[in-house]
C-alpha angles and dihedrals in degrees: 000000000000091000101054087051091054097051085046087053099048089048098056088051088048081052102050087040093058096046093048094045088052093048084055108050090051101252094172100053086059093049093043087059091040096110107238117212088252091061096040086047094049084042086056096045092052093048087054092045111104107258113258087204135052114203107205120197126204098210138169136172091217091049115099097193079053087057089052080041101052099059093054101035087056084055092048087050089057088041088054096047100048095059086044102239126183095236123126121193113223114190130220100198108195092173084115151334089281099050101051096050079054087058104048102068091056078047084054102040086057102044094243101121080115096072092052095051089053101040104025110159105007112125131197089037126121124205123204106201126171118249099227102063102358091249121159114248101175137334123237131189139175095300099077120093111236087245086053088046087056096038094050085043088050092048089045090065101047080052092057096052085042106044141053126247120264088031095076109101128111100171095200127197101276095055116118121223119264117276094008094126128097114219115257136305120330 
């Protein structure tokens, strides 16, 4: 009888090593990033979802303020992504003639010719515009930080469920007049 009693025994203290050694290596920690089906399949559903913001971006091979822009625009992307929001980047690529035909009918596909007309030629500039009737939220250059690109975007589409269209606009700082662009290289 003394032996079962001492296997009993040595399996409770297993027991209670192995709980406490799990409690101390932050097991659930690992099991809280492990992504569950429920969260890949929600990943999966916010990625599918039509974006609510357009983020338009003024670029050219030949702008030095586009080649600051690029590298944090490209964070901001995976920011965006990984917090799955429904922001889409649309690019105005003013590098030559060619380039920038290519770029208008996804200008046009998106309702966003607008832009274009208002903002026509002006590079290293980015354009938050809301999905739903192409119309400008807030501008952005290379000033901005990539975690301030993601967060603006971010605050763009909580605009856009907030507030009405036509109503959307912030105009920030750093938005040029209208028109005050001069159309491509030279």
């Amino acid at each position: 009888m003394q032996g079962l009693s001492t296997i009993l025994a040595r399996m409770a203290f297993g027991l209670a090593l192995v709980l406490f050694a799990s409690s101390c290596t932050g097991r659930e920690a690992v099991t809280a990033e492990a992504p569950s089906s429920v969260a890949r399949a929600e990943k999966v559903a916010a990625a599918t979802l039509p974006p609510k913001v357009y983020l338009v971006n003024y670029t050219a091979s030949w702008c030095p303020n586009c080649s600051v822009l690029e590298p944090k625009l490209k964070i901001a992307r995976a920011i965006l992504e990984k917090a799955n929001a429904p922001v889409e980047e649309v690019r105005v690529d003013y590098s030559s003639e060619e380039t920038l035909k290519a770029s208008l009918p996804n200008l046009a596909s998106r309702n966003l010719s607008g832009l274009l007309e208002r903002w026509d030629g002006i590079t290293g500039l980015v354009v938050l515009a809301a999905a739903d009737n192409g119309e400008p939220i807030d501008c952005l250059n290379r000033q901005f930080s990539a975690e301030a690109i993601a967060n603006f975007a971010q605050a763009a589409v909580e605009r856009v469920a907030e507030t009405e269209p036509g109503d959307r606009f912030i105009g920030g700082a750093v938005c040029p007049p209208s028109g005050a662009g001069a159309h491509g290289p030279s």
